[in-house]
N, CA and C atoms as a LAMMPS dump frame, in Angstrom:
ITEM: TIMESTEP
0
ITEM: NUMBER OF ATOMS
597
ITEM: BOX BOUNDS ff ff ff
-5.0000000000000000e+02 5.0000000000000000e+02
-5.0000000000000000e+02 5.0000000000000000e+02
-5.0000000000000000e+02 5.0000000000000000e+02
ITEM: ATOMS id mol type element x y z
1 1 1 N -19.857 1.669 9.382
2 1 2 C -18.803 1.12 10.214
3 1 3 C -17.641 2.109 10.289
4 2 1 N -17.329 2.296 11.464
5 2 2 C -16.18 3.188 11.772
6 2 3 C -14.783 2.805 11.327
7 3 1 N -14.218 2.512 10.915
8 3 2 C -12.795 2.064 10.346
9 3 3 C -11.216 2.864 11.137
10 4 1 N -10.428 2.819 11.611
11 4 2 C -9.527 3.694 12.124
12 4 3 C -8.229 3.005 10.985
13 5 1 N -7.955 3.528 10.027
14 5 2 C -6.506 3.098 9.393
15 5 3 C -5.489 3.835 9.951
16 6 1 N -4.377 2.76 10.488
17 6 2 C -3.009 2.96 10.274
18 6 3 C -2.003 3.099 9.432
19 7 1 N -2.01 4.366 8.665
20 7 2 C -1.721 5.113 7.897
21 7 3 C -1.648 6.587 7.492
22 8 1 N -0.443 7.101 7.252
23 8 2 C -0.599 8.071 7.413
24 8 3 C -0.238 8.987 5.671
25 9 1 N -0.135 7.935 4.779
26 9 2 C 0.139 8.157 3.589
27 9 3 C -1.13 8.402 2.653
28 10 1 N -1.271 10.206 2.329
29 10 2 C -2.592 10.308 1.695
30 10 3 C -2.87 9.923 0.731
31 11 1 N -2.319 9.147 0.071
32 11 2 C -2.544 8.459 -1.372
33 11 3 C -3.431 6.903 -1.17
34 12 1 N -2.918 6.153 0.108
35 12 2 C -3.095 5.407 0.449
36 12 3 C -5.152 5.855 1.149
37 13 1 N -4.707 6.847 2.038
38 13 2 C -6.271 7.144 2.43
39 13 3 C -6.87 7.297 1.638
40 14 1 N -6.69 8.321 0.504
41 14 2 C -8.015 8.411 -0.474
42 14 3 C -8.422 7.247 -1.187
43 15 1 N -7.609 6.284 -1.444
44 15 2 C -7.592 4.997 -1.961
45 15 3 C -9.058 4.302 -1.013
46 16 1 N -8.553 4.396 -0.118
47 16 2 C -9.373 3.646 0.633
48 16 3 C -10.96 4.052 1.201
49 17 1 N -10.537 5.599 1.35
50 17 2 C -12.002 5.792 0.999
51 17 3 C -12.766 5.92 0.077
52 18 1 N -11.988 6.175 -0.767
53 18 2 C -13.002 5.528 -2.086
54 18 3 C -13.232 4.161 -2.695
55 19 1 N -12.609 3.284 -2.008
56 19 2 C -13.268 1.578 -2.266
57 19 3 C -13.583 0.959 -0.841
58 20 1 N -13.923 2.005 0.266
59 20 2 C -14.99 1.741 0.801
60 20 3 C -16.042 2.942 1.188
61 21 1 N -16.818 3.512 0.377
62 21 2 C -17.406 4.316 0.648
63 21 3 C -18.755 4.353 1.405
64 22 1 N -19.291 3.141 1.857
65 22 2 C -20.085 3.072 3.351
66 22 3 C -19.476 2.744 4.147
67 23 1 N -18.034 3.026 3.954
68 23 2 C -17.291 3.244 5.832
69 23 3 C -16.881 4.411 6.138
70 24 1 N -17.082 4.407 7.547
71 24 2 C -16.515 5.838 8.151
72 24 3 C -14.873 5.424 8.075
73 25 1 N -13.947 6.09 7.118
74 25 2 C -12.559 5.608 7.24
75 25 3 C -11.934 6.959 8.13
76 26 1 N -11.275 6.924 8.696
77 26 2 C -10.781 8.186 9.537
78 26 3 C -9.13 7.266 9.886
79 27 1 N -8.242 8.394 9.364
80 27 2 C -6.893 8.355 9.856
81 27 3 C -6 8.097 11.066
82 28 1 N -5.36 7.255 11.997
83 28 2 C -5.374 7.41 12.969
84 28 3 C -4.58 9.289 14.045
85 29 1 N -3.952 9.745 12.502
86 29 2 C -3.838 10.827 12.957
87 29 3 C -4.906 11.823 13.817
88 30 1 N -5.859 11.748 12.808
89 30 2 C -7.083 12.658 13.879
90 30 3 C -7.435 12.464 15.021
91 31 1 N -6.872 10.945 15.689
92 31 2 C -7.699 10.707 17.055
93 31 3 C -6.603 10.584 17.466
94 32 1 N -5.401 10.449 17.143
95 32 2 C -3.896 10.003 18.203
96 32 3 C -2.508 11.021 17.999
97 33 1 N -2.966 11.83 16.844
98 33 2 C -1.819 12.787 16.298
99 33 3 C -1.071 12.101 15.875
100 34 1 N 0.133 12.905 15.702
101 34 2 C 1.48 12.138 15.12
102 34 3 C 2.169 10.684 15.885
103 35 1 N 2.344 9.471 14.941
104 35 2 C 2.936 8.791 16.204
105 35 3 C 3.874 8.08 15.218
106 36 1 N 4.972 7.897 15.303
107 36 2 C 5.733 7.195 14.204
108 36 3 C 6.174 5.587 14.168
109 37 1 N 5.476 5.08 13.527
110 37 2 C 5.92 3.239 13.511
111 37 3 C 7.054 3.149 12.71
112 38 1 N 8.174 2.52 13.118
113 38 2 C 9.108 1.969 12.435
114 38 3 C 8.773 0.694 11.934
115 39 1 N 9.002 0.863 10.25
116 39 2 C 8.504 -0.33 9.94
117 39 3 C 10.006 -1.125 9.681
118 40 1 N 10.412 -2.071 10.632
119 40 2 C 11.571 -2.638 10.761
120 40 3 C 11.456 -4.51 10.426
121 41 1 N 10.053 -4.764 10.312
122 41 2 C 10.028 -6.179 9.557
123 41 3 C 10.332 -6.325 8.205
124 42 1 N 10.365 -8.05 8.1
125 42 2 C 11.17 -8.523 6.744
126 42 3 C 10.162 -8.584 6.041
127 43 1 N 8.902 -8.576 5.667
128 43 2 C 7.778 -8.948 5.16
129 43 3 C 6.983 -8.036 5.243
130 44 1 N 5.637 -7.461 4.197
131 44 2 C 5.008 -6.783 3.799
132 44 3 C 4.091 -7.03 5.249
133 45 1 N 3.996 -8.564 4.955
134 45 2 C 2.458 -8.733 6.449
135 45 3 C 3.301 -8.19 7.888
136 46 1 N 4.727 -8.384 8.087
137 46 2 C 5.024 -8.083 9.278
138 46 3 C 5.017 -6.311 9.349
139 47 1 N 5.161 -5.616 8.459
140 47 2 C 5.116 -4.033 8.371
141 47 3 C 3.67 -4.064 8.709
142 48 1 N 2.758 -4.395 8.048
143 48 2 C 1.501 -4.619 7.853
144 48 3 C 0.325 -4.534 8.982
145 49 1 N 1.082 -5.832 9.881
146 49 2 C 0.7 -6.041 11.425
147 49 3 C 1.105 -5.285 12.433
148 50 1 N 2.442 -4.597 12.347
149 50 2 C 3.281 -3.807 12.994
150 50 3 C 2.188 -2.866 13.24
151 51 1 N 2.18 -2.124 12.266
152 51 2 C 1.381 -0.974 12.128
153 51 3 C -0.42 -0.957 12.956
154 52 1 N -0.728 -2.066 12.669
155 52 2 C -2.249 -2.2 12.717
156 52 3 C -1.991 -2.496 14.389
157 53 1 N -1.138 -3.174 14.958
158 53 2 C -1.32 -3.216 16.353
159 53 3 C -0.862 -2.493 17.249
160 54 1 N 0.209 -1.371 16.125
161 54 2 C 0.371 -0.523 17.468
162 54 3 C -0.646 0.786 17.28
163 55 1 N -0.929 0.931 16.363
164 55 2 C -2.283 2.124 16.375
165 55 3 C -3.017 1.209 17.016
166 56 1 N -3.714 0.043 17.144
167 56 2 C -4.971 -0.764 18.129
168 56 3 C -4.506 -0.608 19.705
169 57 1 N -3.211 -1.038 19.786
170 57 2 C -2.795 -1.313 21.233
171 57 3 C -2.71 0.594 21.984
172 58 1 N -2.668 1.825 21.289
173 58 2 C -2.746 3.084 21.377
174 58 3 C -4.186 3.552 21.728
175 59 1 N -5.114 3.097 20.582
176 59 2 C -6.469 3.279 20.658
177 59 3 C -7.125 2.69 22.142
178 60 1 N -6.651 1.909 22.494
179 60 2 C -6.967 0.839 23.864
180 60 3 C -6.882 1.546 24.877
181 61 1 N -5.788 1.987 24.988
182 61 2 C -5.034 2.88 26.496
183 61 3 C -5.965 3.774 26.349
184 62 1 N -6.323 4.374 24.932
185 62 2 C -7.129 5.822 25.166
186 62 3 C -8.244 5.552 26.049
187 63 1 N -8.814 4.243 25.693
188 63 2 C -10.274 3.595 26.192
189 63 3 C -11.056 3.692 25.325
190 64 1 N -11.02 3.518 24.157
191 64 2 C -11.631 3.623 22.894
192 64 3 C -11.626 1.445 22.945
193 65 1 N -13.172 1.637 23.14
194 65 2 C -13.396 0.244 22.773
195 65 3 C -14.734 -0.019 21.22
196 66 1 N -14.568 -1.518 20.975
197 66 2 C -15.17 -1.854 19.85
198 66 3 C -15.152 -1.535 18.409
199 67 1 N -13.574 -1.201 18.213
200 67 2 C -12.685 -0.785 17.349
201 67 3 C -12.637 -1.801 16.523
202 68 1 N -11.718 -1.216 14.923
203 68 2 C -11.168 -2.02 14.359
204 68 3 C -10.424 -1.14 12.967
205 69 1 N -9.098 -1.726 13.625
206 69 2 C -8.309 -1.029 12.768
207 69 3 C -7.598 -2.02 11.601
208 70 1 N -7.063 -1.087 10.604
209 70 2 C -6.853 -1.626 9.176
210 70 3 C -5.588 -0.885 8.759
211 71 1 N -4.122 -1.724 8.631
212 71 2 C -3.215 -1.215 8.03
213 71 3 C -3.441 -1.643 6.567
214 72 1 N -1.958 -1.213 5.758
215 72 2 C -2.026 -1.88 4.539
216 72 3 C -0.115 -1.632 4.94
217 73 1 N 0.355 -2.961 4.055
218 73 2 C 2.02 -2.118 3.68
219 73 3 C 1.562 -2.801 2.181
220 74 1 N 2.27 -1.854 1.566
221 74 2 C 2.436 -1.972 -0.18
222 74 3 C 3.903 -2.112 -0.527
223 75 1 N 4.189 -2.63 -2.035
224 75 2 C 5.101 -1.876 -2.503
225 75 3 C 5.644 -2.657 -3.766
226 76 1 N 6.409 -2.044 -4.204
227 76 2 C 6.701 -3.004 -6.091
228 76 3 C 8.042 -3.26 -5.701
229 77 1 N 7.685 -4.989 -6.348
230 77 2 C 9.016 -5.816 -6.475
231 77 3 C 9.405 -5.826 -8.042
232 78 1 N 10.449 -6.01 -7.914
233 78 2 C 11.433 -6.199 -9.731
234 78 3 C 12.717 -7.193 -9.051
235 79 1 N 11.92 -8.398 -9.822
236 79 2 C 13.092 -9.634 -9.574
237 79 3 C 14.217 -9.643 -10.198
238 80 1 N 14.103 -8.659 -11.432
239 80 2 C 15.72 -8.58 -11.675
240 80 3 C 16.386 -7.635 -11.287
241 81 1 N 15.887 -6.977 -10.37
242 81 2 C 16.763 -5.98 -9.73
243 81 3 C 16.964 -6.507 -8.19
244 82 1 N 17.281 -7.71 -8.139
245 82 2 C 17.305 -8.568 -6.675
246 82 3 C 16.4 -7.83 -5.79
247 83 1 N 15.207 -8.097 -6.128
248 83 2 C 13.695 -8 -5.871
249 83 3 C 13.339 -6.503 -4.777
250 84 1 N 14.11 -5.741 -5.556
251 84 2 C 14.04 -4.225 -5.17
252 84 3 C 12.849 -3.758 -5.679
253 85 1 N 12.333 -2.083 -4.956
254 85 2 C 12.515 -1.73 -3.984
255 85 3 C 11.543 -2.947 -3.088
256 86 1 N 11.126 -3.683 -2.813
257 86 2 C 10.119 -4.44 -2.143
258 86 3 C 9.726 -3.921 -0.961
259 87 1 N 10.066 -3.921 0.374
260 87 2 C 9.214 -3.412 1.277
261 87 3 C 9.93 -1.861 1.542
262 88 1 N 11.005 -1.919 1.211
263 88 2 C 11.616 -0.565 0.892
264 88 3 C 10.916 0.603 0.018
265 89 1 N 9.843 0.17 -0.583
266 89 2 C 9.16 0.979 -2.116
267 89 3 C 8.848 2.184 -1.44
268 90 1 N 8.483 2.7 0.243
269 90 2 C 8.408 3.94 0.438
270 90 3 C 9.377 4.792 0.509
271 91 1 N 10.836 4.25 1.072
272 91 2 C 11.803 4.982 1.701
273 91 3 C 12.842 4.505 0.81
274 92 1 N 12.531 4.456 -0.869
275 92 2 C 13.758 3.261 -1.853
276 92 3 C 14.798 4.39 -1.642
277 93 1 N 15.124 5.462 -1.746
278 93 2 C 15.728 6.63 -2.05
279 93 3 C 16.216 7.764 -0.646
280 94 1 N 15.318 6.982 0.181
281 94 2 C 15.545 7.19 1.411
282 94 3 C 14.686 7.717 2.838
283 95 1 N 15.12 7.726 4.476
284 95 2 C 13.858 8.111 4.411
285 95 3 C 13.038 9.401 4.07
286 96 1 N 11.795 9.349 4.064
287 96 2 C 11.176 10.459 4.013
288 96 3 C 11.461 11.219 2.379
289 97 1 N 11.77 9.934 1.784
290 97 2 C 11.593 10.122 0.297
291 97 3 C 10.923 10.474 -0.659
292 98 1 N 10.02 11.235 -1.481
293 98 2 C 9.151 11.662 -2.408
294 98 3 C 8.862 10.689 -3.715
295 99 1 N 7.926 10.338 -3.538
296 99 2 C 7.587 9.52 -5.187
297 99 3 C 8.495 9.7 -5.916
298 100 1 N 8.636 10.974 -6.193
299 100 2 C 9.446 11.565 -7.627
300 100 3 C 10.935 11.203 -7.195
301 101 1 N 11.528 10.964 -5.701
302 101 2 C 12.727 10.643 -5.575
303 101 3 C 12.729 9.334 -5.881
304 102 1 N 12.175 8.499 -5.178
305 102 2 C 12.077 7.024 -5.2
306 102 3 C 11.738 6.594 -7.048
307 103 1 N 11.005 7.263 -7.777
308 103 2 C 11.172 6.503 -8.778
309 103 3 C 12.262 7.018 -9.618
310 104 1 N 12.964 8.139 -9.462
311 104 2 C 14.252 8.437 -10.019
312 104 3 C 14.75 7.131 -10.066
313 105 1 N 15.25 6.873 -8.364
314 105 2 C 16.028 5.856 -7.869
315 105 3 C 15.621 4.782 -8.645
316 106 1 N 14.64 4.163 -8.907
317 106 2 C 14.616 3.115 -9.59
318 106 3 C 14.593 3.025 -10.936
319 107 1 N 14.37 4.369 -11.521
320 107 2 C 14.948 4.802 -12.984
321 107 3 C 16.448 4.525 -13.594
322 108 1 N 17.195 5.032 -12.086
323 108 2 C 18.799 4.977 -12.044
324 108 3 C 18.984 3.523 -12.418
325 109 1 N 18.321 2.237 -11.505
326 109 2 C 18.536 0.883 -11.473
327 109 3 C 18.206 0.231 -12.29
328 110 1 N 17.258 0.808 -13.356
329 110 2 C 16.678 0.485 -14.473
330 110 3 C 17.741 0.613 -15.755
331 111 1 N 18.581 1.723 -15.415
332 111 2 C 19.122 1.807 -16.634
333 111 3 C 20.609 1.21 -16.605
334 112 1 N 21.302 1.319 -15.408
335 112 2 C 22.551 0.452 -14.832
336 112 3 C 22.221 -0.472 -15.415
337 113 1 N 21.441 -1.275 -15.32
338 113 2 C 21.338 -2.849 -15.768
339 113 3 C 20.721 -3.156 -17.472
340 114 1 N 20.791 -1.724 -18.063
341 114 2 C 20.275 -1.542 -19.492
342 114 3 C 18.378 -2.275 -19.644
343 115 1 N 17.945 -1.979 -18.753
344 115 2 C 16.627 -2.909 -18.3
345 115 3 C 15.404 -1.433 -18.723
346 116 1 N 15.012 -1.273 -20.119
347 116 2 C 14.367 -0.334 -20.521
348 116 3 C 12.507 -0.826 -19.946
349 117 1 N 12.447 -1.8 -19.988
350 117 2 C 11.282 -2.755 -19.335
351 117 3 C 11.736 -4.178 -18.815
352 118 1 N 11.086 -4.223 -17.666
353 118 2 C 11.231 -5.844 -17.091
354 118 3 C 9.999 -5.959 -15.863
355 119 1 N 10.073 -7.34 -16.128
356 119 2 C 9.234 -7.998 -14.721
357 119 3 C 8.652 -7.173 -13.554
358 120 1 N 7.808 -6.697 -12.953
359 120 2 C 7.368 -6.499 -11.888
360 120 3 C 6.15 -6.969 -11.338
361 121 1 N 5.701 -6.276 -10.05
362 121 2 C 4.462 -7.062 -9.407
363 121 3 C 4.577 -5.881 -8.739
364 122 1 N 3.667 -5.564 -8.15
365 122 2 C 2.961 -4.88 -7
366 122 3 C 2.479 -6.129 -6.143
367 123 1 N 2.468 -5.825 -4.15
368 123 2 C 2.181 -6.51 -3.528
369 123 3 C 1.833 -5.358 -2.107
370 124 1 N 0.501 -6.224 -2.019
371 124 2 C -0.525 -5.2 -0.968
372 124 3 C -0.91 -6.266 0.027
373 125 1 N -0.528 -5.975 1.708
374 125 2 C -0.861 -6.837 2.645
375 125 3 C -2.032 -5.974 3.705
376 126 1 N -3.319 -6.43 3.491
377 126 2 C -3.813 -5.771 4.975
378 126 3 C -3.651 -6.705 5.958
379 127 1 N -3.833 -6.419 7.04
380 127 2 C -4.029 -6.248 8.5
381 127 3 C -5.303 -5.464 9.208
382 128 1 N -5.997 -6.683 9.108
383 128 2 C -7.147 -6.152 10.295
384 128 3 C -6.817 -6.494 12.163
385 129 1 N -7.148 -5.425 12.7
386 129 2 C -7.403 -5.958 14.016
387 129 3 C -8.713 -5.94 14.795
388 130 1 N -9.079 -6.441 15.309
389 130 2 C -10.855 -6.641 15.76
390 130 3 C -10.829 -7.825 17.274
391 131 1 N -10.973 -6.557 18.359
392 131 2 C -11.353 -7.428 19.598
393 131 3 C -9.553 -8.191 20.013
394 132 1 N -8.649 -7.982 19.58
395 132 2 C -7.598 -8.157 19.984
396 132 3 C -6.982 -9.251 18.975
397 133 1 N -7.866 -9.763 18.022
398 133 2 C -7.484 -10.927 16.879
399 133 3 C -7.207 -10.615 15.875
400 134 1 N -6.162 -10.897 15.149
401 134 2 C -5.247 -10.316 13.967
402 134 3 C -5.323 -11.457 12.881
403 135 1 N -5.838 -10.43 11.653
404 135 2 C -6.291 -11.331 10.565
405 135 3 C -5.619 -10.612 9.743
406 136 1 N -5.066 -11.32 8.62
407 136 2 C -4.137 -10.355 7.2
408 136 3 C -4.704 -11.215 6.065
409 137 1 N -4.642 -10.047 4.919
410 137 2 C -5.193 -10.496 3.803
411 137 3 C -4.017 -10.22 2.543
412 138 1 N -3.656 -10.367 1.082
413 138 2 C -2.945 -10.505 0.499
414 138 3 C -3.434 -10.692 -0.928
415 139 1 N -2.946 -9.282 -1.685
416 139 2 C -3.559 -8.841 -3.219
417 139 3 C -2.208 -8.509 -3.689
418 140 1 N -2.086 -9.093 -5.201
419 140 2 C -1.392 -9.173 -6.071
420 140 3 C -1.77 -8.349 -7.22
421 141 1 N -0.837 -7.278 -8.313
422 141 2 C -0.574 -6.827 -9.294
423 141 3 C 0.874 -6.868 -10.477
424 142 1 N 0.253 -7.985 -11.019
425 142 2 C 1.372 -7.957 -12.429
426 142 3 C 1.908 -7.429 -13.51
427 143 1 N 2.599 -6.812 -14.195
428 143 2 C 3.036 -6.405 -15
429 143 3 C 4.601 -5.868 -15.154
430 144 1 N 4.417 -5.279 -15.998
431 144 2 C 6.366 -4.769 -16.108
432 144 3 C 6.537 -3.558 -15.661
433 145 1 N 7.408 -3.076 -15.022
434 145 2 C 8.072 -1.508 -14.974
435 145 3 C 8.889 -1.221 -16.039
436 146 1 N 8.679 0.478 -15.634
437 146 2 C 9.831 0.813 -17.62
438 146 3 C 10.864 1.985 -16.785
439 147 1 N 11.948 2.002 -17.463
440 147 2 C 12.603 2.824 -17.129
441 147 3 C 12.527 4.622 -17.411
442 148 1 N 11.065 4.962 -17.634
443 148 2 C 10.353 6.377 -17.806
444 148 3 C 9.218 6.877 -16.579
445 149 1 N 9.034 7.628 -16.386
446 149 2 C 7.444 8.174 -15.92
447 149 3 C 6.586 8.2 -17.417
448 150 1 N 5.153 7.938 -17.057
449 150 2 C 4.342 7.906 -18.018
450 150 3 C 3.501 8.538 -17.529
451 151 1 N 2.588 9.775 -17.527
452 151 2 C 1.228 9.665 -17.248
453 151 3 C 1.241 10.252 -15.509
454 152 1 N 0.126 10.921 -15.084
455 152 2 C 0.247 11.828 -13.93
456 152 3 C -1.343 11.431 -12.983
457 153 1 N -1.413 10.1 -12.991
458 153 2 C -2.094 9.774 -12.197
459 153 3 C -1.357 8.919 -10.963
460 154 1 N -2.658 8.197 -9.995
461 154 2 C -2.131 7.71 -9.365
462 154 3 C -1.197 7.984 -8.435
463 155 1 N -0.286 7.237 -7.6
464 155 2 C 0.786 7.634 -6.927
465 155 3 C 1.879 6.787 -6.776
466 156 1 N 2.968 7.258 -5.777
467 156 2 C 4.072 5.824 -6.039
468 156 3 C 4.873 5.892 -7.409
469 157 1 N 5.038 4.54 -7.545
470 157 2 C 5.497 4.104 -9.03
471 157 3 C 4.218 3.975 -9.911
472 158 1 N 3.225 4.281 -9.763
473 158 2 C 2.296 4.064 -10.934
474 158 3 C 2.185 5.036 -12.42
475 159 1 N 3.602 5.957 -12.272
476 159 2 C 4 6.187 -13.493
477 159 3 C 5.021 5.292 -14.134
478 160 1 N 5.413 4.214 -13.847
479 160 2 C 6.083 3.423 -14.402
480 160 3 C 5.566 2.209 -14.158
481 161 1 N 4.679 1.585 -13.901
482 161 2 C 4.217 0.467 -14.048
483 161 3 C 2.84 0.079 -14.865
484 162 1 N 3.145 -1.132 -16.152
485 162 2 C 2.337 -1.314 -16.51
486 162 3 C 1.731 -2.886 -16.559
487 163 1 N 0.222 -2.469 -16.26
488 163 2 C -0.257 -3.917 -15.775
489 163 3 C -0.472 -4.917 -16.684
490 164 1 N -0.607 -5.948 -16.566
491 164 2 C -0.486 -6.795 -17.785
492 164 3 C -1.762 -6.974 -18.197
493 165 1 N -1.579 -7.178 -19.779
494 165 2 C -2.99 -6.625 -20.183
495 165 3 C -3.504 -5.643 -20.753
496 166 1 N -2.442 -4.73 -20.302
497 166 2 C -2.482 -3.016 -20.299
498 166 3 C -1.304 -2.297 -21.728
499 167 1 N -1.704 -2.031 -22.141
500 167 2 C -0.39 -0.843 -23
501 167 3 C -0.145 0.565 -22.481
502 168 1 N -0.442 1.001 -21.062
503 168 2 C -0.339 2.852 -20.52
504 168 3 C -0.067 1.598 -19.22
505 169 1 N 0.645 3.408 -18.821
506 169 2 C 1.143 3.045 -17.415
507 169 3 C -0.043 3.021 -16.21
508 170 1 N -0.064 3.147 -15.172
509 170 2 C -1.061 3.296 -14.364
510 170 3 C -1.2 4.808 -13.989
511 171 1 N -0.023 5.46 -14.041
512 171 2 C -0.56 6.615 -14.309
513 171 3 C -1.067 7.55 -15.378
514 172 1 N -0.938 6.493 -16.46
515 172 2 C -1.804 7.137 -17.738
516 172 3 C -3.434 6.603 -17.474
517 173 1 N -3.431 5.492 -16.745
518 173 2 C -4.981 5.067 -16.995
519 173 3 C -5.918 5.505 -16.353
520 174 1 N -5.545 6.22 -14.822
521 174 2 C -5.942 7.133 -13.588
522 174 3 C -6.729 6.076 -12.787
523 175 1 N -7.189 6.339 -11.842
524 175 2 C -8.199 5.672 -10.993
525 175 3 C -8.922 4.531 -11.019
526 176 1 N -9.89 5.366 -11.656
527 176 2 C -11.099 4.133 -11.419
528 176 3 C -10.963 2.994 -13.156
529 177 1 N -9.579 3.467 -13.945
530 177 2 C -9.073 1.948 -14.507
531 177 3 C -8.509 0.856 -13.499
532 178 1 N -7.838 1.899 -12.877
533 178 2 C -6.443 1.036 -11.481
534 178 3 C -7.503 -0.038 -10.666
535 179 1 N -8.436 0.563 -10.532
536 179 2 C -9.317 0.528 -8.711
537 179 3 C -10.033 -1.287 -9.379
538 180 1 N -10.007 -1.279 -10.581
539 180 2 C -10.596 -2.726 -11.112
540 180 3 C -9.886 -3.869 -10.466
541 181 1 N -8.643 -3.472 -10.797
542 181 2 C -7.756 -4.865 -10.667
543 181 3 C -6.201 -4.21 -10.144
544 182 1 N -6.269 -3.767 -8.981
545 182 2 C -5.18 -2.954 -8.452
546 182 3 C -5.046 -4.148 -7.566
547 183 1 N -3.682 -4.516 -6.939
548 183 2 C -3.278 -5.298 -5.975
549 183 3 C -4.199 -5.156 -4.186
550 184 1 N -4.299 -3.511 -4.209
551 184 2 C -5.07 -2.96 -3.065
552 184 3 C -6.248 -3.726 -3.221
553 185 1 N -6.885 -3.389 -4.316
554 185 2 C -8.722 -3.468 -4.095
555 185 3 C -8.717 -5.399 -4.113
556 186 1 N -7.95 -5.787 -4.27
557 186 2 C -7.734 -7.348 -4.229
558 186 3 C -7.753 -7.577 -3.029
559 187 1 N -6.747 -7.033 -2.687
560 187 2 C -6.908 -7.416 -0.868
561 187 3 C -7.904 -6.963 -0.058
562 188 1 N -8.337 -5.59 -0.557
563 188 2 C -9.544 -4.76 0.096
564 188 3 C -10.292 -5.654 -0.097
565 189 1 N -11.024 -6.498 -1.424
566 189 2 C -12.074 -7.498 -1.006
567 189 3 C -11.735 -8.508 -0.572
568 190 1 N -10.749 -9.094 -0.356
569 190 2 C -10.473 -10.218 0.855
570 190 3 C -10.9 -9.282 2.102
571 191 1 N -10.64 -8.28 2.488
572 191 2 C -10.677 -7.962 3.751
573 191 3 C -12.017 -7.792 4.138
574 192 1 N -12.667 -7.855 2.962
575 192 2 C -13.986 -6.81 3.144
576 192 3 C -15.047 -8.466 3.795
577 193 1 N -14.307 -9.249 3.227
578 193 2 C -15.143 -10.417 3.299
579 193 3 C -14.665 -11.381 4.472
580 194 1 N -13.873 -11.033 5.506
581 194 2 C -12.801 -11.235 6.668
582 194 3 C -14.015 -10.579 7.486
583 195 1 N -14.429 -9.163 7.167
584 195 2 C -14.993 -8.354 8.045
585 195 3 C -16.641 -8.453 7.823
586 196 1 N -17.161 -9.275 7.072
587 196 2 C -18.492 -10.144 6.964
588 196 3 C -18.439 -10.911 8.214
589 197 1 N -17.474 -11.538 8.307
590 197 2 C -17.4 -13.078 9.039
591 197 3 C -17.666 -12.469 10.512
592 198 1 N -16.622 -11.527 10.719
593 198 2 C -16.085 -11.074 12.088
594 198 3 C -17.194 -10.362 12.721
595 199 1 N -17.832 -9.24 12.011
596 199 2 C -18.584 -8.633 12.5
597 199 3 C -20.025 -8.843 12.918
């Protein structure tokens, strides 16, 4: 199955092609070039959908039929930091921000509030589109953030987040610990089983 994701974040692609590896996943960069979505919704699913319909509604004009495209928006909440960075988690630091900036930034907020560990979640929304009908799916990851980098896997904040359950960060545990019970691959099999039905 051909897959077109709306996405242009390579951490996010390799993710995905490696927890679906009998799909053709291809970027929408390669078939549409650069195109920039503002992600200006209040909600993970509205970034989510944003994304997935305007790469679909693009793919259309080309004349590219019998498609089906797949966003994701991600990102880590911390309720005691009045539930920062949340859909902000790409651009926390600003836009066109670097991991390593963005988790400074939340290093900084970590320690303002003397908060050496506290509460977090990771939260992953796909967005399928198929034949013009928009379906979203929704995967959850628990544990605490710390006010350090740990460990050089992964991407994002997954040097500071640890899952519950867990004593290493996610970037101490690398991959295919994450890929078990990651918020993504949660939703990836909701989606995967969305795209049973549909197809």
């Amino acid at each position: 199955m051909k897959i077109i994701l709306a996405s242009g974040n390579k951490g996010k692609i390799k993710e995905f092609e490696k927890l679906m590896p009998n799909d053709d996943v291809v970027a929408f960069k390669e078939i549409l070039g650069d195109i920039e979505i503002i992600e200006d919704q209040d909600t993970f699913k509205g970034n989510a959908i944003k994304k997935a319909q305007t790469i679909y509604d693009e793919l259309i004009k080309k004349g590219h039929k019998d498609i089906i495209v797949i966003s994701d928006d991600s990102g880590i909440t911390v309720p005691d930091l009045n539930n920062e960075p949340g859909i902000y988690s790409a651009r926390y630091a600003g836009e066109n921000a670097s991991d390593k900036e963005n988790n400074k930034k939340l290093i900084e907020n970590l320690n303002k509030n003397n908060y050496q560990k506290t509460k977090a979640y990771y939260t992953a929304c796909i967005a399928i589109i198929y034949k013009s009908q928009v379906y979203t799916v929704h995967g959850w990851m628990h544990g605490n953030v710390i006010n350090k980098e740990k460990g050089e896997g992964g991407f994002g904040y997954d040097p500071m987040f640890i899952a519950n359950g867990f004593d290493k960060t996610l970037g101490e545990l690398g991959y295919e610990a994450k890929k078990e019970f990651s918020h993504r691959t949660k939703a990836l099999n909701l989606a995967k089983k969305v795209l049973d039905v549909i197809l």
